[in-house]
Structures are given as structure tokens and as C-alpha cells.
N, C-alpha and C positions, 0 to 999 in steps of 0.2 A: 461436474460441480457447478459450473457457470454456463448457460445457456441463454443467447438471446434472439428470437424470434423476430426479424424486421419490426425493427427498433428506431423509431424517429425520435430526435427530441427538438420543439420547436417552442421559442421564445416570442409573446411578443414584445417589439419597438417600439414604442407609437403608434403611427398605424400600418405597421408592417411587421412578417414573422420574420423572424432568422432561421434558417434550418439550421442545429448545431449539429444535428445525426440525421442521417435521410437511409432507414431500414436495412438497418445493421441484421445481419444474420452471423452469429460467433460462439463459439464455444471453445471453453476451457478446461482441459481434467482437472482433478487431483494432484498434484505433484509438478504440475508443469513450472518452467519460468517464461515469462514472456514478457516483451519489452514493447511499448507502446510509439512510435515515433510520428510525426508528422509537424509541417510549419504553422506557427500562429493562425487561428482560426481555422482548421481544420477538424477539430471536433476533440480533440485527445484530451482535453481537460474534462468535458461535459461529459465522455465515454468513462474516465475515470471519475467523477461525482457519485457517477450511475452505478459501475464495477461498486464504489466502497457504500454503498446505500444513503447516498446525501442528496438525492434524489430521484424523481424514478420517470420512466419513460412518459410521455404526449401521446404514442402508441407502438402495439408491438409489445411483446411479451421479454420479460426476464426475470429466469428462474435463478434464485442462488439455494443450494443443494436442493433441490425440487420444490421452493415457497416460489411462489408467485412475489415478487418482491412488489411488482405494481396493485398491489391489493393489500399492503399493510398501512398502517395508520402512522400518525409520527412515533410515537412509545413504540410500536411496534418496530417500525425503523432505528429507534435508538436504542433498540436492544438489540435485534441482529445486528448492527456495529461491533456494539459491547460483544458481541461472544464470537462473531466471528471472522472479523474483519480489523486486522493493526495494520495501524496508519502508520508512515514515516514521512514527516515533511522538509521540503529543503530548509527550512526557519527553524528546525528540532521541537520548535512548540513546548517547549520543557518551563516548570513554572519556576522564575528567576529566584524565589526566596526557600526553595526546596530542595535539600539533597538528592542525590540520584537515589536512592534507597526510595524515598518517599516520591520522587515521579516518575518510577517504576509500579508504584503501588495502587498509583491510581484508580487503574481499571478494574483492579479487582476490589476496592472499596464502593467502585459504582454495582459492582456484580456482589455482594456482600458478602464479601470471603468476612472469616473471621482475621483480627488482628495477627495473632502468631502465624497463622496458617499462610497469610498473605507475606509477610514480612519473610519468613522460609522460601516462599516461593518465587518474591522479589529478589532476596539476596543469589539463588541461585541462578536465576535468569541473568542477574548481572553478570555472572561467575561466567556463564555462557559467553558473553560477549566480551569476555576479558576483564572486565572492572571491578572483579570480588574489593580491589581496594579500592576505590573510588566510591564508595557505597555511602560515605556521609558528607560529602565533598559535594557546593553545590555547583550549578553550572559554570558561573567567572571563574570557578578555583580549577576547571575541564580547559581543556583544548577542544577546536572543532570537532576532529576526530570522536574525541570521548564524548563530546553531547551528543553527536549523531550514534556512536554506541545507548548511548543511554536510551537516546530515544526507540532507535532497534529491541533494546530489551525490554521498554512500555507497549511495542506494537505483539512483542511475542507473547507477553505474560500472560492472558489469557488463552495460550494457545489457539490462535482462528484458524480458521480452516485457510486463511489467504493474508499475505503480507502483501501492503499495496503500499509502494513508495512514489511520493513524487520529485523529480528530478534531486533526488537525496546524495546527488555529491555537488548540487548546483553550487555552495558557500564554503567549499573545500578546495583546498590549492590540490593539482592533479597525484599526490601520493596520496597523501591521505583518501582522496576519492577511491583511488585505487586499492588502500588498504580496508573500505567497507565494503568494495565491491567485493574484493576475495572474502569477506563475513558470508554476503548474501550467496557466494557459492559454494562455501560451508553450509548456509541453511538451505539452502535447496539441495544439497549432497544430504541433508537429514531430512527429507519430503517433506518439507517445505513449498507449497504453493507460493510463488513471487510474481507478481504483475508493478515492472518497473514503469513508470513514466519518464521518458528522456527525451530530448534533443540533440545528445550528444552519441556516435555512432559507436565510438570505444565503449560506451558505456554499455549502449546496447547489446554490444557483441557479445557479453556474459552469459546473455540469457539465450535459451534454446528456440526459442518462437519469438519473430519478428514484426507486429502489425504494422503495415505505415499506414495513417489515413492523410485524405485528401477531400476536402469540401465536403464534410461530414461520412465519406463512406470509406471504407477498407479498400485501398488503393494495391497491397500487396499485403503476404500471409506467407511468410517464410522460414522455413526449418532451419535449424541451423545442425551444425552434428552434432550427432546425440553423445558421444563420448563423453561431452561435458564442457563447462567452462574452459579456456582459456587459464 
């Protein structure tokens, strides 16, 4: 699903570059989960930019399901997001004057579902996440928990091919963390593609595949047992 062929990404400073990624070689199936880890400046944000198509490599190829993503234009980039890539942010990103019905609905109003069709298919996604009642309820009227659910059932409603969350229990006291972690390993027990972003090891340890990086490159690349979560 996700292949990257030495992969640099380089910014410049002034008059100086930054290497964020110095030829990343990685790949990802179908169905995997896999947790991204490493300390400040190390590259795990700009890997994750690149993973959700919010920007694309300096050089060095990367395929997402076989597009060349370093060769699409921005429209083209803001629709492979739209269809195949939900986002989960630690901040939930949810829009403050909108029930969860309606910021679930989002994405498929950018994708132009019809009204009833999308509204069915928001409620049920909600259903998925637990919040069939929470469905006109906006986010002050939620708990942490339920706007990061919410926000999980805006990233799935289009069904992508990949959920990319970043450090998504970072604003959650550690139950709750704990109680979206077990969602995400409900949705990867339904093949569900998961590419977590953390800094935290508990967190990590949910997921089956471990990157750490270090000064923009893949420092370790570890299995974890495949049994399953935790």
C-alpha cells in the first residue's frame, strides 16, 4: 500500500537546508498497524506530513497504492486525502459550533455524497464508535473521550484505505487514552490500516510494527507479536 523509495525531505533556513528525512527506504501493507516513535527533530512529523499527503518528498519516490504521490498537483493532493487518508489530531480539530452528526459529515460533503446518503452514513459511523446518542450533541456538551471518538468516526467516514493519527491520546488523562487505544484495536481487528504517531511507549505497544527514527532516518523497525494488541 505504502512504499517509499529513499525518501529525503529538505527544508530551506536562511541560508542553510535542514535535512527532516535523509532516504527513507519503507514500506507498509494493507492492514498493518504501525507506530511511529522518535524524539523532537528526528523527522516523525515530516514522515507523517508526507505518509497523510500534506506534502511530498525534495527526492526519492513515494507510492500510495501505486500513484506516484510526488507527481500530483495540490487538487490532486486534496483529493487523495479526501478518499483515502483519515486524519485523527491530538486537538480533535472538530468544528466548535457543530454537532457530532454534522462533523462527521464533513468529508463526505467535500466528496459529494448526497444529503440522506451521507447523513446514514454518518449516523452509523458514529454507531461504530459508540455515540449513536451523541449524534446532535456538540463538542462542549462531549467529554475528551467522545470528541476524540467523534473525531475517529470523521477520519473513518470515508472509509481510507489508512487512519493516520497523531499523538491522539496526547489531551486525554491515561483512561481515557487507554479507552481509544482499545477502539484503534477494534479497528485494526476490522482491517483497518493504523499508522499511529507517538511519543509515548504504552501507547505504542498497541500497534504491531514499531519505527523509531533518529536524525531523519529509521533508527529501528520492530515486530511486535502478531497475536494482536495488548
Amino acid at each position: 500500500m505504502i512504499t517509499l523509495r529513499q525518501v529525503s525531505k529538505v527544508y530551506p533556513m536562511g541560508a542553510e537546508n535542514v535535512h527532516a528525512l535523509r532516504q527513507i527506504d519503507l514500506e507498509i501493507s494493507r492492514g498493518e498497524y504501525v507506530a511511529i516513535m522518535g524524539p523532537s527533530g528526528s523527522g516523525k512529523s515530516t514522515l507523517m506530513n508526507l505518509l497523510g499527503c500534506l506534502d511530498t518528498p525534495t527526492s526519492g519516490v513515494f507510492e500510495l497504492n501505486g500513484v506516484n504521490v510526488g507527481e500530483l498537483d495540490d487538487n490532486q493532493l486534496a483529493d487523495i486525502r479526501n478518499r483515502e487518508i483519515g486524519f485523527v489530531f491530538q486537538t480533535f480539530n472538530l468544528l466548535p459550533r457543530s454537532n457530532s452528526l454534522h462533523n462527521v459529515e464533513l468529508p463526505l460533503i467535500y466528496a459529494g455524497v448526497p444529503a440522506i446518503e451521507r447523513r446514514q452514513i454518518a449516523l452509523d459511523t458514529l454507531a461504530g464508535v459508540g455515540l449513536a446518542d451523541r449524534a446532535s450533541h456538540r463538542p462542549n456538551e462531549l467529554s475528551g473521550g467522545q470528541r476524540q471518538r467523534v473525531a475517529v468516526a470523521r477520519a473513518l467516514v470515508n472509509r481510507p484505505s489508512i487512519l493516520l493519527a497523531d499523538e491522539p491520546t496526547g489531551n486525554l488523562d491515561s483512561k481515557t487514552g487507554q479507552e481509544i487505544m482499545a477502539l484503534f484495536d477494534e479497528l485494526w481487528r476490522q482491517g483497518n490500516t493504523l499508522i499511529v504517531v507517538t511519543h509515548e511507549e504504552s501507547i505504542a505497544r498497541h500497534a504491531r510494527r514499531i519505527l523509531r527514527l533518529l536524525d531523519g532516518r529509521i533508527a529501528s523497525d520492530e515486530s511486535l507479536d502478531p497475536a494482536g494488541p495488548p
